[in-house]
The first five atom37 places (N, CA, C, CB, O) and aatype in JSON, in Angstrom:
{
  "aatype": [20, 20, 20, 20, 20, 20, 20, 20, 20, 20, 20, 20, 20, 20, 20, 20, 20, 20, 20, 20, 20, 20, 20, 20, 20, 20, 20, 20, 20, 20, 20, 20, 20, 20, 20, 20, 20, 20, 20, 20, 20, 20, 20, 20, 20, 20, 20, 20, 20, 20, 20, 20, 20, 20, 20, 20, 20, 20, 20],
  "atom_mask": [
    [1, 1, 1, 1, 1],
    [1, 1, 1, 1, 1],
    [1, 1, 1, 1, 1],
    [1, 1, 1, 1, 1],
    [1, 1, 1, 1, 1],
    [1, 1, 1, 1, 1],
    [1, 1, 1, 1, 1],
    [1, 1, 1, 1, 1],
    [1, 1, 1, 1, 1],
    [1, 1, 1, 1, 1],
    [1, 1, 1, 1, 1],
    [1, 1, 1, 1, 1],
    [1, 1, 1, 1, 1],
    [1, 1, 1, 1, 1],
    [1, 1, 1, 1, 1],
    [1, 1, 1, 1, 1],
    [1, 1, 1, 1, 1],
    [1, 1, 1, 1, 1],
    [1, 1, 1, 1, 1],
    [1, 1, 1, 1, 1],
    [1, 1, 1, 1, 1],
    [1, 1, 1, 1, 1],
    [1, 1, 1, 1, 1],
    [1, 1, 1, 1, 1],
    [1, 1, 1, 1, 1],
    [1, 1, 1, 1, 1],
    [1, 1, 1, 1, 1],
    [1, 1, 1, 1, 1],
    [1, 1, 1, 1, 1],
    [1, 1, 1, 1, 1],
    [1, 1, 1, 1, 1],
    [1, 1, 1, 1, 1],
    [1, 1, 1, 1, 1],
    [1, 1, 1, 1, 1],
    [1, 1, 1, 1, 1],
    [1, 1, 1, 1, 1],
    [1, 1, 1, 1, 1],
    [1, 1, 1, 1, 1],
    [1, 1, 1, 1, 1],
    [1, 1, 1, 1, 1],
    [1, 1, 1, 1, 1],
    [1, 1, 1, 1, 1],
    [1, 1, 1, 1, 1],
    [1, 1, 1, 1, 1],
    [1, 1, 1, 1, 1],
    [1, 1, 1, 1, 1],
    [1, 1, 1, 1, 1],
    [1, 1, 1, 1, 1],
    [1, 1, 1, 1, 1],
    [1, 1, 1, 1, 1],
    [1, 1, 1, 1, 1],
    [1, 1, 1, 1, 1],
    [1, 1, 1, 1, 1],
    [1, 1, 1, 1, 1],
    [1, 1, 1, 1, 1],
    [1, 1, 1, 1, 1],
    [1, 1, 1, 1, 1],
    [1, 1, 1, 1, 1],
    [1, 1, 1, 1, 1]
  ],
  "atom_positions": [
    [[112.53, -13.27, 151.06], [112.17, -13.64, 149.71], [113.42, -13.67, 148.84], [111.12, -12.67, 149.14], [114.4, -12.97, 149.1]],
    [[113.34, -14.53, 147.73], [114.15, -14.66, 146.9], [114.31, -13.67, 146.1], [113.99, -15.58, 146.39], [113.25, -13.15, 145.74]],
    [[115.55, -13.09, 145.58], [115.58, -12.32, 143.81], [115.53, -13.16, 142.91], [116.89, -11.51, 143.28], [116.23, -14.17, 142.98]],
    [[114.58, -12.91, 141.74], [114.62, -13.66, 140.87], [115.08, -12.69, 139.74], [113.41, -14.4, 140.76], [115.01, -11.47, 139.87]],
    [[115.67, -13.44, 138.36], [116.12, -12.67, 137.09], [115.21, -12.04, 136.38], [116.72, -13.44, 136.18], [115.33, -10.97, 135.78]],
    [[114.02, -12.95, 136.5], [113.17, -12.12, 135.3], [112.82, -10.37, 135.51], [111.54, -12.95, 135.2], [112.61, -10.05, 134.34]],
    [[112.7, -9.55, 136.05], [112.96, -7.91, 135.55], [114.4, -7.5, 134.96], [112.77, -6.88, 136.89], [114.7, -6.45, 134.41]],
    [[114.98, -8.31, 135.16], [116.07, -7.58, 134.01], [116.03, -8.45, 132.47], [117.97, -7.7, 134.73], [116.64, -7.99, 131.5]],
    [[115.4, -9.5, 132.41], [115.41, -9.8, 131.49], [114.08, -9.85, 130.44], [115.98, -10.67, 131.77], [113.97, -10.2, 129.26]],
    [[113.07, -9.32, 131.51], [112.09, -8.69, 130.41], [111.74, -7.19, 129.95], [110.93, -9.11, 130.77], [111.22, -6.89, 128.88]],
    [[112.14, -6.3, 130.97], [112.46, -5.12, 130.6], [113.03, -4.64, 129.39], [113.07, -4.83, 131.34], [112.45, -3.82, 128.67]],
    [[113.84, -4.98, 129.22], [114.42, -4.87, 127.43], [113.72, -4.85, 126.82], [115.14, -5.77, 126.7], [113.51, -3.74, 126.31]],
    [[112.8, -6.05, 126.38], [111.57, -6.53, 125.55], [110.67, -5.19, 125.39], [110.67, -7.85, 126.37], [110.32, -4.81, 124.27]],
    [[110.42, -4.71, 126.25], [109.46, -3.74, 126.84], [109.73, -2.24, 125.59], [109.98, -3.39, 128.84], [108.94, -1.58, 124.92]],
    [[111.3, -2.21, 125.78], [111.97, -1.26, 124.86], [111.99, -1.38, 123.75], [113.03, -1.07, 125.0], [111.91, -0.46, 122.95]],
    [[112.1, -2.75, 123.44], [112.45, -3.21, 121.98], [111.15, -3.42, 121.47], [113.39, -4.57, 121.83], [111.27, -3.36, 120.24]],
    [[109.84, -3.66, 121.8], [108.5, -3.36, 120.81], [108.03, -2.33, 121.07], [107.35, -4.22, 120.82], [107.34, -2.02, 120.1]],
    [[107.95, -1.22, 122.15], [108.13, 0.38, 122.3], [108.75, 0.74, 120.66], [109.45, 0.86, 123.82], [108.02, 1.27, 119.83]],
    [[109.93, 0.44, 120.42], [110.32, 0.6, 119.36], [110.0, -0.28, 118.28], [111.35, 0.73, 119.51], [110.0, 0.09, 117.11]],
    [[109.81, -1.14, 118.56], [108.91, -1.82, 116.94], [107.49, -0.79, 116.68], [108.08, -3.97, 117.28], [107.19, -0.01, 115.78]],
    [[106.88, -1.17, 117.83], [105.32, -0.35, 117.86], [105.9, 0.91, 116.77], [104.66, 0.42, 119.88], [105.69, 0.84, 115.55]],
    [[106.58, 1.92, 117.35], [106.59, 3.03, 116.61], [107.2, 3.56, 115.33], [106.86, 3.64, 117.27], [107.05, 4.52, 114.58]],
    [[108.21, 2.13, 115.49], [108.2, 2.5, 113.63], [106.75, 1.38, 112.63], [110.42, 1.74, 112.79], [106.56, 1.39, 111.42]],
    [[106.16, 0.75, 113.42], [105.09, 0.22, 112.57], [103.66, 1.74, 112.28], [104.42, -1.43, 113.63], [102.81, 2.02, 111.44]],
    [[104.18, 2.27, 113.55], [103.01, 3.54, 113.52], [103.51, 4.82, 111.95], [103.22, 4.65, 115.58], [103.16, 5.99, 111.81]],
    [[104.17, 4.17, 111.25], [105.04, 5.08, 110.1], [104.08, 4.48, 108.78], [107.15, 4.61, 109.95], [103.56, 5.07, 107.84]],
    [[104.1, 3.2, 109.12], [102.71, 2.96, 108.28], [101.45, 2.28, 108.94], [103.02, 2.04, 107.09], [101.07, 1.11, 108.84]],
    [[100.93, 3.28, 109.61], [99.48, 3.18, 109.95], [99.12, 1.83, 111.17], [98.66, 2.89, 108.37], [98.03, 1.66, 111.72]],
    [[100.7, 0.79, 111.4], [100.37, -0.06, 112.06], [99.76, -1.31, 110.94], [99.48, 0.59, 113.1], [99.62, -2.46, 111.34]],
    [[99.47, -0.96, 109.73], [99.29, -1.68, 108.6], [100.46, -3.37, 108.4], [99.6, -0.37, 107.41], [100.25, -4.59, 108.41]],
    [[101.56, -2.53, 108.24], [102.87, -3.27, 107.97], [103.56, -3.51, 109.23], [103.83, -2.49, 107.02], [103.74, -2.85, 110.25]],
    [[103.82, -4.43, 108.91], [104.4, -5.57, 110.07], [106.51, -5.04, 109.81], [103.79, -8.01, 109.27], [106.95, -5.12, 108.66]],
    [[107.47, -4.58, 110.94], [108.23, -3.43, 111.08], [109.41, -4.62, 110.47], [108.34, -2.5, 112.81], [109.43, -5.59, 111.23]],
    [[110.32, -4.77, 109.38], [111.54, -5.93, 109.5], [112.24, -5.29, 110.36], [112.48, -6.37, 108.18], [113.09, -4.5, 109.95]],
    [[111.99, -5.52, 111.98], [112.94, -4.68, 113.05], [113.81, -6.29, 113.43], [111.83, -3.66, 114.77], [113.36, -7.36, 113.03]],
    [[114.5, -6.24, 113.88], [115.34, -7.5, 114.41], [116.14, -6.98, 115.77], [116.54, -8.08, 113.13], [116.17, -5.76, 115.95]],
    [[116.57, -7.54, 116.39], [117.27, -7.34, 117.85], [119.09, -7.55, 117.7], [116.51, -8.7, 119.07], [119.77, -8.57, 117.5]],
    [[119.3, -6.71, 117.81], [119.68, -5.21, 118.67], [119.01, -4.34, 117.47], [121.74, -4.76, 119.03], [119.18, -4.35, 116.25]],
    [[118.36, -3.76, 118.16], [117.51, -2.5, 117.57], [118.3, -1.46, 117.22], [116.49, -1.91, 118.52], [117.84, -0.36, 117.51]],
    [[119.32, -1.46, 116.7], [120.74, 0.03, 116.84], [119.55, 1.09, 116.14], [122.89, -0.17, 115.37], [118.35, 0.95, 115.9]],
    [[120.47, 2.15, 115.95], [119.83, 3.1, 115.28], [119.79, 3.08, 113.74], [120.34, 4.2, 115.71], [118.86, 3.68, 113.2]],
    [[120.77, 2.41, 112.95], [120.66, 2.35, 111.87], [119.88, 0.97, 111.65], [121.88, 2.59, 111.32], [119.56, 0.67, 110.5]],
    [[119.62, 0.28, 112.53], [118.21, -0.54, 112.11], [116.72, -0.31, 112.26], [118.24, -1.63, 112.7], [115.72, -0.83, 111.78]],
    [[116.94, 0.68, 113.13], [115.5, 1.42, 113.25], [115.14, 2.12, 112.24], [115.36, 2.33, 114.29], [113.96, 2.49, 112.18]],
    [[116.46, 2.62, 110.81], [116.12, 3.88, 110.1], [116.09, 2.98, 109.41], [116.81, 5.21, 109.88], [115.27, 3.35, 108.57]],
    [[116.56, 1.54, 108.98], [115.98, 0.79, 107.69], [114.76, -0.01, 108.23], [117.15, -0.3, 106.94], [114.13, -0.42, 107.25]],
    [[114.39, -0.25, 108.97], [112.85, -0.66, 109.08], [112.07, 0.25, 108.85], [112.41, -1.13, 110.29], [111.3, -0.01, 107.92]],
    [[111.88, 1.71, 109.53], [111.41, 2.68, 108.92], [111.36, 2.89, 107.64], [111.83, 3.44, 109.31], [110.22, 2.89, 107.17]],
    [[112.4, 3.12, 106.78], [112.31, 2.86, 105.58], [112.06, 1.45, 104.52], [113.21, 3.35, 105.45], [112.14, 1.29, 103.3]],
    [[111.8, 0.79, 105.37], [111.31, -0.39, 104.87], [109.43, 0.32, 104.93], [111.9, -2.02, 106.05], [108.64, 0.57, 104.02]],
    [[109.34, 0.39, 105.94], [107.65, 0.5, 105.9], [107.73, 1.28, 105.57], [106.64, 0.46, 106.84], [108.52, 1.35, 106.51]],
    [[107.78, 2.77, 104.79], [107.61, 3.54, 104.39], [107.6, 3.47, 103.22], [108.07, 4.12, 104.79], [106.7, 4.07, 102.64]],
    [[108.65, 2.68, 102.4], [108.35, 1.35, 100.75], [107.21, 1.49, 100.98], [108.84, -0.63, 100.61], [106.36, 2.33, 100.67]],
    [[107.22, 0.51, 101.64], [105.79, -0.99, 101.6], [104.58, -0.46, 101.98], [105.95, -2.45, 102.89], [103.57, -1.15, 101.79]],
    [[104.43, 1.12, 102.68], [103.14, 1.25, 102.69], [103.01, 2.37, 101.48], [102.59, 1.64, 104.18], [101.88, 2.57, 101.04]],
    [[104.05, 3.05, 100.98], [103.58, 3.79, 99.51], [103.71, 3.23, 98.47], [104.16, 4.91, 99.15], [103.54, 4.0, 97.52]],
    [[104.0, 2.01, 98.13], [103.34, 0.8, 97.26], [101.76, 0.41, 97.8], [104.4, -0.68, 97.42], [100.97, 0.23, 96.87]],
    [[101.37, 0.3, 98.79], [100.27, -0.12, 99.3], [99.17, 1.07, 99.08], [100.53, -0.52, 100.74], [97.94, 1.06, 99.04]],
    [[100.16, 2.1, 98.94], [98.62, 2.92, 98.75], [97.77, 2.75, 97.41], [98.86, 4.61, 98.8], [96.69, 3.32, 97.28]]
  ]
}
């Protein structure tokens, strides 16, 4: 059988809405995460703090 590419190139994906999912779980899954790719860490802490705005305006 052949190797094909696709597990290394969907695996990532896998990580990267793992991590969307859980900063959307900061507001209730309500708000949709402004996460963008490469997910660094200081973009994870301004999406977080993005939904964390947007859902205590929402309350």
């Amino acid at each position: 059988s052949k190797a094909v590419g696709e597990p290394p190139l969907l695996l990532p994906f896998s990580v990267f809405f793992a991590i969307r999912d859980a900063v959307a779980s900061v507001g209730f899954h309500k708000i949709h995460p402004p996460l963008n790719a490469p997910a660094t860490s200081e973009e994870i802490l301004k999406a977080v703090e993005a939904v964390q705005a947007a859902a205590g305006s929402n309350a």
